[in-house]
N, C-alpha and C positions, 0 to 999 in steps of 0.2 A: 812894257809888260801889261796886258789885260787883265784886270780881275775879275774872277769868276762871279757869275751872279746865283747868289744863292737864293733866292726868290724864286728861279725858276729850276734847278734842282728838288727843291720840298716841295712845288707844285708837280711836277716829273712824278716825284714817289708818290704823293698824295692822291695822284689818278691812276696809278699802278696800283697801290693797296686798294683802292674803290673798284678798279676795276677787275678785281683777284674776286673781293669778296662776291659781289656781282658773281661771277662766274660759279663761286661756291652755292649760291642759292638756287642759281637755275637746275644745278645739278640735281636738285633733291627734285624727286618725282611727284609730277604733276597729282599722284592719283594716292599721295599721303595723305593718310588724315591723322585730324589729333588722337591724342590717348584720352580713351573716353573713363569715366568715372567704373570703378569696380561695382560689377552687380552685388546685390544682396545675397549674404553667403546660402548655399542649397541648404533646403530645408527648413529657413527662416521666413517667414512672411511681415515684412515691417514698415509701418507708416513713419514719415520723415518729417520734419517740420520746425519753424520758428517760434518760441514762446510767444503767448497772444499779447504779452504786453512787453517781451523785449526782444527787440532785436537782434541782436546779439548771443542768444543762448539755443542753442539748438539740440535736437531732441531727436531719438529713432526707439521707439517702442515694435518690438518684435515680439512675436510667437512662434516655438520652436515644434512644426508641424512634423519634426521628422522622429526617428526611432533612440536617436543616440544623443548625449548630452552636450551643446554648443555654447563656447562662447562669442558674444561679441560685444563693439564698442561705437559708439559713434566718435565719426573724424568729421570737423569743422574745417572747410579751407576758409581762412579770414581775410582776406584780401591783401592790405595791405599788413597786417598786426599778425604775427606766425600764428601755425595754423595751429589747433588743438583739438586731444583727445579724449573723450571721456571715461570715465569709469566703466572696467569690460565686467562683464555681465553675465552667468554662466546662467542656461538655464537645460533644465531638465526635457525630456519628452511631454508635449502639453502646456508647457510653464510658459507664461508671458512674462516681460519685464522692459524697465528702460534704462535708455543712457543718456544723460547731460549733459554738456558740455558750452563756454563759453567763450567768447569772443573778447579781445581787449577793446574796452573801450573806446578808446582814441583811435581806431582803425572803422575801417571802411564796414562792418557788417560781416555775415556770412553770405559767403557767394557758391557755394556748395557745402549737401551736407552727404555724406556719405555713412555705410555703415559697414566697419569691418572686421571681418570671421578673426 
């Protein structure tokens, strides 16, 4: 009686599940692109930016050029450290203001900052 060799069955499946996923990736269309970051809410005009002595705390100072009353907040993606949101902001017609927000330390920095309505 021959015994089966199993080395070469989990090699068998292991080039069948590689060759599955392979297949699922080609699927996705050549002419996809990523998800780009959310514009700045209408009506908002707002400068984005890193604190000048840390890296990690990021800032969106807006002015509410429009006729009706907005809130918003800035959103930090922290790379590896979850991402964070800062204090939202309501401001009037005219009214400038900002939002803060921080990065944890131990991670990689901010790698996008975003500002959201």
């Amino acid at each position: 009686m021959k015994k089966p060799i199993r080395g070469n069955a989990v090699r068998a499946l292991a080039e069948g599940a590689a060759a599955a996923g392979l297949a699922v990736a080609l699927a996705v269309p050549a002419t996809a692109a990523p998800a780009l970051a959310p514009a700045t809410p209408p009506g908002l005009s707002c400068d984005t930016g890193k604190h000048a002595v840390d890296d990690h705390t990021g800032y969106a100072l807006c002015r509410n050029n429009g006729s009706a009353t907005q809130t918003f907040w800035v959103h930090l993606v922290c790379g590896w450290s979850p991402d964070v949101d800062g204090d939202h902001v309501t401001l009037g017609p005219g009214e400038s203001g900002q939002s803060t927000a921080h990065c944890a330390g131990l991670g990689t920095g901010i790698g996008e900052i975003q500002v959201r309505p």
